[in-house]
Backbone bond lengths (Angstrom), bond angles and torsions (degrees), N, CA, C in turn:
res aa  C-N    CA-C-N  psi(-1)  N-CA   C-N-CA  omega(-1)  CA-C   N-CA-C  phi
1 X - - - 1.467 - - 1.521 110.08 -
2 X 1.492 124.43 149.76 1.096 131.14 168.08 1.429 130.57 -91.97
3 X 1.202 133.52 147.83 1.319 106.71 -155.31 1.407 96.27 -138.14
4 X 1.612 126.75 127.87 1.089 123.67 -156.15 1.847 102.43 -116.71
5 X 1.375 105.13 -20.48 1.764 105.08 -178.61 1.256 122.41 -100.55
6 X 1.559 118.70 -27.67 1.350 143.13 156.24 1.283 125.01 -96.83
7 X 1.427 112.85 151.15 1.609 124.01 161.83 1.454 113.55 -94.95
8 X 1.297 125.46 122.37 1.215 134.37 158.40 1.512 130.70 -74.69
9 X 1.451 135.19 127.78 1.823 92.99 -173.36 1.972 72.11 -142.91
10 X 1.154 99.41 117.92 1.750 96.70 172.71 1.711 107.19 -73.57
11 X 1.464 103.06 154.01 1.476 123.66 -161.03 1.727 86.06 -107.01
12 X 0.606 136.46 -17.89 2.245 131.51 -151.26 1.258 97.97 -175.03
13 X 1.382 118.52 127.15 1.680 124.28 133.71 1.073 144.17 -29.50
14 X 1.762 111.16 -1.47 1.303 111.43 -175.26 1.561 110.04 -133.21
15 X 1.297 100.13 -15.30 1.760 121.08 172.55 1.393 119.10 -175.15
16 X 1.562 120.49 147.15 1.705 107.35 135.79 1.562 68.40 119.81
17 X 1.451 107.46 143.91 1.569 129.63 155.54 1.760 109.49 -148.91
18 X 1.535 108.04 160.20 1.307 124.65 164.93 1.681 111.49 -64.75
19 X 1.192 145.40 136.56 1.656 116.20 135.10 1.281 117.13 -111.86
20 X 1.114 117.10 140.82 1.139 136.65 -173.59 2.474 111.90 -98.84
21 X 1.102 102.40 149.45 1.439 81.10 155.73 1.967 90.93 87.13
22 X 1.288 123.88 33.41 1.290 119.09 -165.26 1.728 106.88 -169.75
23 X 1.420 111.44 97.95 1.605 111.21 162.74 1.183 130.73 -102.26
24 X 1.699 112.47 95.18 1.235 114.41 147.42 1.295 138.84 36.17
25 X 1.823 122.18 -85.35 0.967 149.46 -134.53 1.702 83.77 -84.16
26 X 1.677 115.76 -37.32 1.767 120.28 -156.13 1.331 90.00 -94.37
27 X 1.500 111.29 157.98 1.466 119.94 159.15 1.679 111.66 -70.35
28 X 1.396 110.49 135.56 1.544 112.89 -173.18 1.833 94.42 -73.24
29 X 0.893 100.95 168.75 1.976 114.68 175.97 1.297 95.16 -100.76
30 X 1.290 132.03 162.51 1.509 153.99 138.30 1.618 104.12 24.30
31 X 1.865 95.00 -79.80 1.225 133.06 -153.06 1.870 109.06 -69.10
32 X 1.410 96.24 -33.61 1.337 90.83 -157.88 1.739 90.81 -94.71
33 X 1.477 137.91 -46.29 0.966 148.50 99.76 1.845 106.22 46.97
34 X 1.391 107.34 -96.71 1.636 113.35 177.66 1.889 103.03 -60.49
35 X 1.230 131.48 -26.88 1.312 127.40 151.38 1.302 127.07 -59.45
36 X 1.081 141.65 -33.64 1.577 148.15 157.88 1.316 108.58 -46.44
37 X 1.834 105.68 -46.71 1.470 96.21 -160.89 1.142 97.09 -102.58
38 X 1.125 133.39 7.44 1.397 128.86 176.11 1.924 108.87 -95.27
39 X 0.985 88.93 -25.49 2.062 97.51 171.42 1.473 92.81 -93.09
40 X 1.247 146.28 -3.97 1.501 138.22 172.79 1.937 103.51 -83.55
41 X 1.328 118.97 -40.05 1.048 125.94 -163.84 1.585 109.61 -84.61
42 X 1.448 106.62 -32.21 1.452 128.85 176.24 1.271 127.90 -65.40
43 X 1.850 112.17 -42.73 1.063 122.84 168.96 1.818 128.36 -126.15
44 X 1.288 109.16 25.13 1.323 126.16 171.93 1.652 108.87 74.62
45 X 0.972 109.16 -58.35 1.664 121.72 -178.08 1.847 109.07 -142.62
46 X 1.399 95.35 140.42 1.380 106.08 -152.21 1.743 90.20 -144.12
47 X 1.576 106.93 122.07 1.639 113.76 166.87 1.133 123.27 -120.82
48 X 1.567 108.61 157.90 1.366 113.23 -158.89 1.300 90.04 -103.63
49 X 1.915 131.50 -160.19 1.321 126.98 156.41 1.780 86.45 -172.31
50 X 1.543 85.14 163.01 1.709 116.33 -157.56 1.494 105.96 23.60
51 X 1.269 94.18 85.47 1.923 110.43 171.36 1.511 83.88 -114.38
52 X 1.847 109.25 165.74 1.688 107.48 156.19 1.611 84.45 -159.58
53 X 1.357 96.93 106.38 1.482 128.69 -160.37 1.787 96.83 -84.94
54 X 1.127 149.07 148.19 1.282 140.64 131.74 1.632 110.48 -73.74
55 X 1.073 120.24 152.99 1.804 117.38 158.64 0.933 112.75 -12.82
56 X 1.395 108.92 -88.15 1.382 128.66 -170.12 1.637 112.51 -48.37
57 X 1.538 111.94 -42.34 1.715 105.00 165.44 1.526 112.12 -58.82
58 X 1.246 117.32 -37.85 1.674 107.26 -169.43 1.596 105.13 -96.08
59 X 1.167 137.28 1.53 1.749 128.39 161.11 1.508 96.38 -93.50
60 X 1.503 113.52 -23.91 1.924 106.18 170.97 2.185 108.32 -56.79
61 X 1.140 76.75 -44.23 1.755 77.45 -167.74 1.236 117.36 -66.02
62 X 1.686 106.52 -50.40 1.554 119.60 170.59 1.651 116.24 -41.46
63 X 1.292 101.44 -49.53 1.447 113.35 -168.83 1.967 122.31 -76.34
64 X 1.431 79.76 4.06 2.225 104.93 171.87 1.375 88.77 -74.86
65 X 1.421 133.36 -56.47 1.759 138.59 168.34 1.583 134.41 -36.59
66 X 1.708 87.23 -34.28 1.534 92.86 -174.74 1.636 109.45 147.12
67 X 1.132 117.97 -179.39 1.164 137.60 168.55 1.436 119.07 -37.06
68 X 1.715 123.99 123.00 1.665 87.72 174.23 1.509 117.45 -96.63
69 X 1.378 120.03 -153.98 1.275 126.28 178.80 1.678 101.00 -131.47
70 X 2.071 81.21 141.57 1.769 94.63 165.66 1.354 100.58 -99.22
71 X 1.567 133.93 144.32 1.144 141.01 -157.98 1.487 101.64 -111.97
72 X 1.813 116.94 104.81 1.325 131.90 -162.64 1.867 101.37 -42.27
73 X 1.442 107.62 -45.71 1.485 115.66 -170.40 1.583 142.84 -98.82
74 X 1.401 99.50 -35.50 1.162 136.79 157.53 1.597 118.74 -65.64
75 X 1.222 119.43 107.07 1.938 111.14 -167.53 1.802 85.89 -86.21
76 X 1.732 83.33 147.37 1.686 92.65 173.49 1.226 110.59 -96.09
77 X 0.940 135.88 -156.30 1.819 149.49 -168.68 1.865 100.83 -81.63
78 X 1.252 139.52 144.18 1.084 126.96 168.78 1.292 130.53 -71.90
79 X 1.380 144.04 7.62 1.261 131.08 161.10 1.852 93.90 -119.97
80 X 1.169 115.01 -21.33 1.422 120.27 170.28 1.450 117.00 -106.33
81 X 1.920 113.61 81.31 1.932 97.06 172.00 1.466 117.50 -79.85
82 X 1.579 95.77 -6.79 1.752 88.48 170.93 1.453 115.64 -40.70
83 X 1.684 116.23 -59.26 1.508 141.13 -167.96 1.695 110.81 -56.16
84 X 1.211 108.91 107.92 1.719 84.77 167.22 1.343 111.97 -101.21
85 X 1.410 119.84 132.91 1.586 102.63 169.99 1.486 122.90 -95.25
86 X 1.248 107.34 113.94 1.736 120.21 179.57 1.147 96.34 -93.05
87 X 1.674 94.36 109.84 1.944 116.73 174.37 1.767 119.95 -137.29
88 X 0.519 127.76 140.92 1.755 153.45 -166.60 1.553 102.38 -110.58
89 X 0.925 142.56 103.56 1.333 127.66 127.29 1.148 136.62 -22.15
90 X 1.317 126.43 149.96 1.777 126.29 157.82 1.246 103.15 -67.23
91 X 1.167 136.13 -28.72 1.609 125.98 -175.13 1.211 132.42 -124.57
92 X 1.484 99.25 38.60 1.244 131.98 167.65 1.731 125.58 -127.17
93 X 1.482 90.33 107.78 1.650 122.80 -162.49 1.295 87.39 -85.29
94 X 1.423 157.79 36.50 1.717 132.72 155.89 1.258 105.18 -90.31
95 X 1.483 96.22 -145.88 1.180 116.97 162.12 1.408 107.18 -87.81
96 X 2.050 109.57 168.14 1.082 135.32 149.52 1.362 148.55 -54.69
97 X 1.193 148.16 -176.68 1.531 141.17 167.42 1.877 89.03 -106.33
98 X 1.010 122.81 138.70 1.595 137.01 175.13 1.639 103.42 69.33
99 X 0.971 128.11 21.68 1.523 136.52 174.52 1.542 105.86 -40.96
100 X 1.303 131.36 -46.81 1.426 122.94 -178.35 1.653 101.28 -115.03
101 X 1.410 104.51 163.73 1.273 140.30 170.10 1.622 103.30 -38.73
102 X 1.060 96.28 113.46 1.800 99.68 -178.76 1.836 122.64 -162.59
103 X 1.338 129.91 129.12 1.745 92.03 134.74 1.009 134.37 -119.98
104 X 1.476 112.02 178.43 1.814 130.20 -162.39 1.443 91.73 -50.84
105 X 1.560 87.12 151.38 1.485 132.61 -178.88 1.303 106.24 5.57
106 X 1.115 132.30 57.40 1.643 134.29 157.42 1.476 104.57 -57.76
107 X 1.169 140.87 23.24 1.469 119.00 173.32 1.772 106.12 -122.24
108 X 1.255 86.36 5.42 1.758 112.04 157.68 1.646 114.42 -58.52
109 X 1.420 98.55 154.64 1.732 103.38 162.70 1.474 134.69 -56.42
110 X 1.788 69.29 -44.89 1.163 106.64 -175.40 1.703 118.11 -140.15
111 X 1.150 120.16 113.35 1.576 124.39 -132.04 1.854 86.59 -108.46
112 X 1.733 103.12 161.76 1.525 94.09 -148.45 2.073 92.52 -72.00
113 X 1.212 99.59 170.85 1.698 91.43 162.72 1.718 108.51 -91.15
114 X 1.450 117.03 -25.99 1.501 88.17 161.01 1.700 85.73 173.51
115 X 1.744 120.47 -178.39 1.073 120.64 -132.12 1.908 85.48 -143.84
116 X 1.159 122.51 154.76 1.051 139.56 170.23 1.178 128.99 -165.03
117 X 1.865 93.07 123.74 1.708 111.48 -136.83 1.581 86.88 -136.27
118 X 1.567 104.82 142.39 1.447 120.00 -160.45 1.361 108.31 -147.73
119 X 1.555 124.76 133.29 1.546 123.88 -136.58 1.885 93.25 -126.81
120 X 1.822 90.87 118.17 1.534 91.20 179.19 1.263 122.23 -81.92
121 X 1.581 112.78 -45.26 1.390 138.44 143.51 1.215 126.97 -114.48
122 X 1.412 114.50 155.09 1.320 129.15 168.29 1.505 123.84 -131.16
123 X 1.475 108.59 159.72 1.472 109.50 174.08 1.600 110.40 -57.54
124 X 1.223 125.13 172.71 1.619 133.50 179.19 1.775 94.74 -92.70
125 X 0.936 127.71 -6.02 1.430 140.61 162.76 1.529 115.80 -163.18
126 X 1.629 116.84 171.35 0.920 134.84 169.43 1.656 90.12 64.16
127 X 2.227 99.40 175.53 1.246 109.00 171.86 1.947 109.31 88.23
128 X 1.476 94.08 11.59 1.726 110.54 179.63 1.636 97.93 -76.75
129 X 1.142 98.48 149.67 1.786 105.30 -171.96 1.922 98.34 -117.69
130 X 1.584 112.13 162.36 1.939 92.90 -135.99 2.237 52.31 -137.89
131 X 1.445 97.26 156.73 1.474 106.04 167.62 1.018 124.03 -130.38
132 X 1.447 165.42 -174.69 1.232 148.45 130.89 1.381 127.05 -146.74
133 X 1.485 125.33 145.81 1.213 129.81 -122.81 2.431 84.72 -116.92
134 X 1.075 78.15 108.65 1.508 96.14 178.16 1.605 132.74 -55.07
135 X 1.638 91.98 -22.42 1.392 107.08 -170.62 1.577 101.75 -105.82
136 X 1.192 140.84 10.05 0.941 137.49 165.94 1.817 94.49 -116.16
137 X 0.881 143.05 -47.57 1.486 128.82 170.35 1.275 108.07 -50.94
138 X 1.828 137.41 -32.57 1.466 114.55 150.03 1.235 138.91 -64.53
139 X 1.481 119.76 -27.02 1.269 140.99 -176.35 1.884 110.73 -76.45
140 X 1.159 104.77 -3.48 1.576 118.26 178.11 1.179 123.64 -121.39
141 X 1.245 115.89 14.13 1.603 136.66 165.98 1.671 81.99 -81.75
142 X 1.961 76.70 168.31 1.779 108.34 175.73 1.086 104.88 -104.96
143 X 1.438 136.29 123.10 1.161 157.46 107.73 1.818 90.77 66.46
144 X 1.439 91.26 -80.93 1.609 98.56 -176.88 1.579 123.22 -68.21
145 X 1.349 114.11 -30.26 1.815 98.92 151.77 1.395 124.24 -59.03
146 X 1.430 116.70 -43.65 1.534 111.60 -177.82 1.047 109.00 -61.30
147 X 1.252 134.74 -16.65 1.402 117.21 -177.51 1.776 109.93 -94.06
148 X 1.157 122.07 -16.27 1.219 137.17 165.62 1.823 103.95 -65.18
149 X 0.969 107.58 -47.70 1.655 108.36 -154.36 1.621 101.31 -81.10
150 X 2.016 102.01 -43.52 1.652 102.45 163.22 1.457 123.07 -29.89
151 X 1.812 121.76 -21.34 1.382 102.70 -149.82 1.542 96.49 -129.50
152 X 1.488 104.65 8.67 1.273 119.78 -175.64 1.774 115.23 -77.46
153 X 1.182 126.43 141.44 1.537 124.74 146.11 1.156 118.67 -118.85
154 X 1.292 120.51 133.63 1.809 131.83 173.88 1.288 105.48 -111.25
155 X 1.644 104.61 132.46 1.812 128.27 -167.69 2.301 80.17 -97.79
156 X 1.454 99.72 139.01 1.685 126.14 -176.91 1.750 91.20 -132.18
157 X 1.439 89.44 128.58 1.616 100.79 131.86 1.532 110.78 -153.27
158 X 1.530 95.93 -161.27 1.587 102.10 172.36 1.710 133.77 -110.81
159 X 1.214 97.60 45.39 1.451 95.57 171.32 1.220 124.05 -81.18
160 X 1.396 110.99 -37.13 1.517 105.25 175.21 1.438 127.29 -49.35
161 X 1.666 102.09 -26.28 1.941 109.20 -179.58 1.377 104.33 -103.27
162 X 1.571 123.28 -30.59 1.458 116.09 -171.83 1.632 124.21 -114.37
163 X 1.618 102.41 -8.39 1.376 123.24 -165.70 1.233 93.25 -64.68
164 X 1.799 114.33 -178.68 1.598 107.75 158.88 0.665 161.31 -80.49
165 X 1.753 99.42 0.04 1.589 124.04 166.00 1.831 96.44 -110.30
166 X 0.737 116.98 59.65 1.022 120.05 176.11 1.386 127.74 -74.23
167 X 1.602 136.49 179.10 1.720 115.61 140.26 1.749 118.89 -66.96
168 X 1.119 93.00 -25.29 1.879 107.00 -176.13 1.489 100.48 -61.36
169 X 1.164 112.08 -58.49 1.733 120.37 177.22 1.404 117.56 -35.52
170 X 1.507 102.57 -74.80 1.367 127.92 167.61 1.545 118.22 -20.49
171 X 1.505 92.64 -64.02 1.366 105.37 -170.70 1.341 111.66 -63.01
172 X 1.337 134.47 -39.18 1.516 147.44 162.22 1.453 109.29 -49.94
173 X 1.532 126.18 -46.79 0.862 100.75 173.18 1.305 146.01 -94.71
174 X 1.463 102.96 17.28 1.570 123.60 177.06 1.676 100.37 -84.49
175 X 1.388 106.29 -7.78 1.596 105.51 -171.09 1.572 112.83 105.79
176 X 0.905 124.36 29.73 1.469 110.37 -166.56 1.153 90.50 -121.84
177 X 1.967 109.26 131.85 1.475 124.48 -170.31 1.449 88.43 -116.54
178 X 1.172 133.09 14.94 1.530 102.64 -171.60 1.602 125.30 -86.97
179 X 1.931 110.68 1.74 1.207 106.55 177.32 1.213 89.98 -119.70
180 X 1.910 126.74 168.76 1.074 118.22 164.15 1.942 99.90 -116.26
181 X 1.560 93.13 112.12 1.715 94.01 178.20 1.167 122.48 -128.86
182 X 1.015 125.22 134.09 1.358 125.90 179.65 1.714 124.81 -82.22
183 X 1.608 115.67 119.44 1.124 116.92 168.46 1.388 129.61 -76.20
184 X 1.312 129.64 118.86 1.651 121.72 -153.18 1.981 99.07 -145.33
185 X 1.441 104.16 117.98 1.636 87.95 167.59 0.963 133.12 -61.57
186 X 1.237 123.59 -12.97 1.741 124.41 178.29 1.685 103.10 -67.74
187 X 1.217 109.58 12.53 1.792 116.09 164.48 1.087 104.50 -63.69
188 X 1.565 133.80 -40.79 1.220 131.90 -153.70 1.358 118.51 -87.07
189 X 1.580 113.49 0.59 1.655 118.24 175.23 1.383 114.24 -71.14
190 X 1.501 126.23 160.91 1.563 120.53 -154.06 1.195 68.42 -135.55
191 X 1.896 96.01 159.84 1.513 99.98 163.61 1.786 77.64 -148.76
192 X 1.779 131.04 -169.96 1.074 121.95 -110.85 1.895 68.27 -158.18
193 X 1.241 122.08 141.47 1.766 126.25 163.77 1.841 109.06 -161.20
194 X 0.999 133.09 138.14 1.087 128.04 -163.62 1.836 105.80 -85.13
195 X 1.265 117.19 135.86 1.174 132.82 -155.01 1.629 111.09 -57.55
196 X 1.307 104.16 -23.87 1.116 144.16 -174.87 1.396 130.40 -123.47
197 X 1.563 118.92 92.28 2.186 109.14 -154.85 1.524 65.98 -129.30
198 X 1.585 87.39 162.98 1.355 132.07 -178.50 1.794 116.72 -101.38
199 X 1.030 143.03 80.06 1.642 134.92 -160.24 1.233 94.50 -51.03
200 X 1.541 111.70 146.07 1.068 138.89 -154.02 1.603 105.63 -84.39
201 X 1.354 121.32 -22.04 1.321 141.27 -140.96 1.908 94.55 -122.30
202 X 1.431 100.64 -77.90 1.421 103.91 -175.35 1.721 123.77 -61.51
203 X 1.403 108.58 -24.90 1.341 122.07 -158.48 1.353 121.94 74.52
204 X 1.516 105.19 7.98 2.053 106.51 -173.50 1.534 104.29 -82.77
205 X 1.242 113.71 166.37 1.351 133.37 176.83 1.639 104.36 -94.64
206 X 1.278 102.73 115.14 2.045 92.77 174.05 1.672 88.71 -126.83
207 X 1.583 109.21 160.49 1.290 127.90 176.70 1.444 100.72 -88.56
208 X 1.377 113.65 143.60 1.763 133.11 -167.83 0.967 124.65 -151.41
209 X 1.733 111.04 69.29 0.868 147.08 144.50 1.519 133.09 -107.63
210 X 1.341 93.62 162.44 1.771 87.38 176.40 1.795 113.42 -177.90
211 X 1.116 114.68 142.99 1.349 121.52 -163.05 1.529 117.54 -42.60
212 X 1.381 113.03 -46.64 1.219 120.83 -154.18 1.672 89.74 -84.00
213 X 1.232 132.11 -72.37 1.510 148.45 -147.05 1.820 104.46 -68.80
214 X 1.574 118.79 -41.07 1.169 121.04 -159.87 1.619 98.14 -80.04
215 X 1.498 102.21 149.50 1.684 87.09 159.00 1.636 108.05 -132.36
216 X 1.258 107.72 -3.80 1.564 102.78 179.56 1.588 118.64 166.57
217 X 1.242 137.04 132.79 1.054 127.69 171.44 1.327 138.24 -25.27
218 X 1.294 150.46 163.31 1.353 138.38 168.48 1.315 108.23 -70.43
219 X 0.878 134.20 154.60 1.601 142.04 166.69 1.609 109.41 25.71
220 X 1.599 106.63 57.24 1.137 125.27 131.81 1.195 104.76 -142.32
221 X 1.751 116.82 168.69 1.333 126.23 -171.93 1.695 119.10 -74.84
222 X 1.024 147.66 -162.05 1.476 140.35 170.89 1.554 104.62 -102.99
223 X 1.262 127.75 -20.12 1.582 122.00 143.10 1.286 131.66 -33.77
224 X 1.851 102.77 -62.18 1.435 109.85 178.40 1.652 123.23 -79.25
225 X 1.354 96.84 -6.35 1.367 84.61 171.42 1.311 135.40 -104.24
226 X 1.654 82.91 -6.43 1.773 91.39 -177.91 1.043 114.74 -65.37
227 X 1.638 143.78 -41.61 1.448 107.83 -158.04 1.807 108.59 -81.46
228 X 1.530 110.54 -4.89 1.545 109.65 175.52 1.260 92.90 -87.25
229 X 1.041 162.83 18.95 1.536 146.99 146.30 1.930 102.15 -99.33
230 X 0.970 121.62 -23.65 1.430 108.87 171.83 1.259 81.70 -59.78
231 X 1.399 117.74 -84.63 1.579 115.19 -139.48 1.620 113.64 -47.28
232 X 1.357 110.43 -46.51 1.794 102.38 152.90 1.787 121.83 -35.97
233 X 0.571 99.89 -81.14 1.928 116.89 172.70 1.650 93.42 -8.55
234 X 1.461 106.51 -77.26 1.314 130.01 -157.16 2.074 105.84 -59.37
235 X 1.544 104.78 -55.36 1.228 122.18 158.01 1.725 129.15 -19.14
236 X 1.763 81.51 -62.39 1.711 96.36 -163.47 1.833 112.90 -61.45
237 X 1.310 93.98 -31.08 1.244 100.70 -162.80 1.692 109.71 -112.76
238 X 1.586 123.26 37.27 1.194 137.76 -155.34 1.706 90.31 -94.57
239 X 1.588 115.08 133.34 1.911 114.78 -164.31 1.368 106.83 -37.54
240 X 1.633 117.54 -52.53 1.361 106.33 -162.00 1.738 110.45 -65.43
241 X 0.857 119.45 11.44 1.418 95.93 177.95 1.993 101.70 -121.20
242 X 1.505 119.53 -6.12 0.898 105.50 150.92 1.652 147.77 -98.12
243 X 1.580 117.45 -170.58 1.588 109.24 178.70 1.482 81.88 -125.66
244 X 1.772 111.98 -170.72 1.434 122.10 -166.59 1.828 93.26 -163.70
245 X 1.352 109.61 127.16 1.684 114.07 -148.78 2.073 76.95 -121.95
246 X 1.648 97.84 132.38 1.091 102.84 165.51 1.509 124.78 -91.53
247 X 1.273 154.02 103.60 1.598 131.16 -166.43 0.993 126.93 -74.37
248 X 1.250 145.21 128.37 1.669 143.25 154.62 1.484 95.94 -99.83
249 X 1.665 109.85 151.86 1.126 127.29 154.37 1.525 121.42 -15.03
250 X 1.088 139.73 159.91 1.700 135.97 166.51 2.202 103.68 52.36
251 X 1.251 105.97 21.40 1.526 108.81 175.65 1.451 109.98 -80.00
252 X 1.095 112.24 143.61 1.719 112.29 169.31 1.803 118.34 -141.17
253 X 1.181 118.28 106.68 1.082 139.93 -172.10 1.559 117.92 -74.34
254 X 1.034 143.98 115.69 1.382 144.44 174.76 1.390 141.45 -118.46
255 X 1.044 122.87 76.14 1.655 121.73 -152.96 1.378 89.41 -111.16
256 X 1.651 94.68 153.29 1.234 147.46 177.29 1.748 90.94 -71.30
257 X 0.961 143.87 121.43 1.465 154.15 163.33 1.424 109.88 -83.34
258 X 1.228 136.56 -7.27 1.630 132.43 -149.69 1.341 91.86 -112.20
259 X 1.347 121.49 -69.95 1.364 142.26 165.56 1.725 130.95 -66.12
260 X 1.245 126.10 11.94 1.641 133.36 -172.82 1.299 121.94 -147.64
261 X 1.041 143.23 138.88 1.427 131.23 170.15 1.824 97.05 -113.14
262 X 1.453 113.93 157.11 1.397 96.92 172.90 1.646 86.39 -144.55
263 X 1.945 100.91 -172.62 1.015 110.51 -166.15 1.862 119.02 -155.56
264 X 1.374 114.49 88.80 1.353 103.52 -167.73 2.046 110.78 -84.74
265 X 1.789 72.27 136.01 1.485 87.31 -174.71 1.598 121.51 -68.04
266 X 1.743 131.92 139.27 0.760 127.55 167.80 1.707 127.77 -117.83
267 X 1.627 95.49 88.40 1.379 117.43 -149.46 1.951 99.38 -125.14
268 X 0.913 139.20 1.83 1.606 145.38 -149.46 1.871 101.66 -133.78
269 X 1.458 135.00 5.20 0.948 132.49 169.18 1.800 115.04 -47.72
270 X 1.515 95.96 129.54 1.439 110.16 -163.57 1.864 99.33 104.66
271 X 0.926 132.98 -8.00 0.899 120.58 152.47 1.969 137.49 -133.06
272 X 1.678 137.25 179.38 1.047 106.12 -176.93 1.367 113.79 -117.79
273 X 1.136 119.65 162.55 1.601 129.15 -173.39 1.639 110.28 -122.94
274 X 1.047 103.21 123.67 1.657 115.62 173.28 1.468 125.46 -120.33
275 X 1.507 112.05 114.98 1.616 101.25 163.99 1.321 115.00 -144.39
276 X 1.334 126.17 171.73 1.407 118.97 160.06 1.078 121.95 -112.77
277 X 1.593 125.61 141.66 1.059 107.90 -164.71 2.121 104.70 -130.69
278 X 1.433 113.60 149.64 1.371 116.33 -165.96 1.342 105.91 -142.21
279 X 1.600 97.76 121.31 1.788 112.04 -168.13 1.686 101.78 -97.71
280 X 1.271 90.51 154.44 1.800 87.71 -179.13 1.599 101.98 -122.92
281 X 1.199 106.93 122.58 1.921 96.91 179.65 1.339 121.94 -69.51
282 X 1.384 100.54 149.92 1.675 127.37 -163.66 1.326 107.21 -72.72
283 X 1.053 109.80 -138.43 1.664 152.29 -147.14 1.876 115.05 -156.21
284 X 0.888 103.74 145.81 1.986 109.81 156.73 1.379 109.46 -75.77
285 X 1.230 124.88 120.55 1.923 113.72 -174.71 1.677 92.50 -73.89
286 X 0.955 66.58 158.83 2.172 95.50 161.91 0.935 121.41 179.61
């Protein structure tokens, strides 16, 4: 596509572009609008730079996408629970919020279509968030897995991030105040997405899975499925198919949730990181 209101400038060969030529703060028109989302669909995840969004400007923009989401676990901002703010301290030695390879809320019905996250502060290094493009980690299988994986369903929830042994847990109990999350057993309900969905938009096939959310095939045990979900795991997120996003202040990040898993690094201890972040609800895959 050609793009006549925006600049596009891709970051990686395998995903992710800059745009340029686009403020935030205004409501987009029609025109400029079907260009956003048309470089969203094109290149999986798409960033903006030196925006300085209020709330209300960044659930305005998000919400051109769709519907947003209140985040069952994660508390949002108090006059905004749309917003979650994912923050780190400087003096907080744990872990992170998105620390491993994943995407959003797969333990959903309906899992978000994608997330837009906007950086108040950042470390003077480190704390770069890594993405990866789903439809080429399906498209690089053999012949004879895809046809295995076509016929597959994998049961997700959230215990591993919200349960009580969770990372959420963990992280609380090393002392770390910098998120406010709630641990809840109703983490442990499964719901059912085919291993293999089709984006709703492009018509491509991306693989949908992911470390944190999946716990095992349908009607096999979590024995038998594990070592074919390592080798997925390991697969999905192999360099060539990802990009690696540096942050400055006023950054805004936008991924495609259907098609990508990403992964923010927790590499900048001794210093703090601020963003907010705003999910837009999905779809049922198929």
């Amino acid at each position: 596509m050609d793009y006549s209101r925006i600049e596009v400038r891709p970051v990686a060969g395998a995903l992710g572009a800059e745009i340029a030529g686009v403020d935030l703060t205004r409501p987009l028109d029609d025109h400029a609008f079907a260009e956003v989302h048309r470089a969203l669909l094109d290149h999986l995840v798409i960033f903006f730079r030196d925006q300085t969004l209020t709330p209300e400007q960044h659930k305005d923009f998000a919400r051109r996408f769709g519907a947003l989401d209140v985040h069952p676990y994660a508390k949002g901002l108090p006059d905004h629970p749309e917003i979650i703010p994912v923050t780190k301290e400087a003096d907080d030695r744990g872990g992170n919020f998105g620390g491993t390879w994943h995407s959003d809320v797969t333990f959903y019905e309906k899992p978000a279509l994608g997330s837009v996250l906007y950086a108040l502060e950042v470390p003077p290094y480190g704390g770069d968030t890594l993405f990866a493009n789903q439809y080429l980690a399906y498209e690089a299988l053999s012949d004879g897995l895809k046809q295995t994986l076509d016929g597959l369903t994998a049961l997700h929830n959230a215990a591993r991030s919200y349960g009580a042994g969770g990372r959420a847990a963990q992280r609380q109990a090393q002392g770390s105040k910098s998120m406010a999350i709630d641990i809840r057993e109703d983490s442990e309900q499964t719901v059912e997405h085919p291993v293999v969905r089709t984006h709703p938009e492009t018509g491509r096939k991306a693989l949908f899975v992911n470390h944190v959310f999946t716990r095992r095939f349908k009607g096999w045990t979590e024995e038998e499925s594990q070592p074919l979900l390592d080798f997925l795991y390991k697969h999905a997120v192999r360099p060539e198919f990802t990009c690696r996003f540096r942050w400055k202040p006023g950054s805004v990040a936008f991924w495609d949730n259907r098609c990508t898993q990403h992964y923010a690094l927790n590499d900048y201890h001794g210093f703090a990181r601020r963003m907010h972040r705003v999910t837009i609800c999905g779809d049922r895959p198929v």
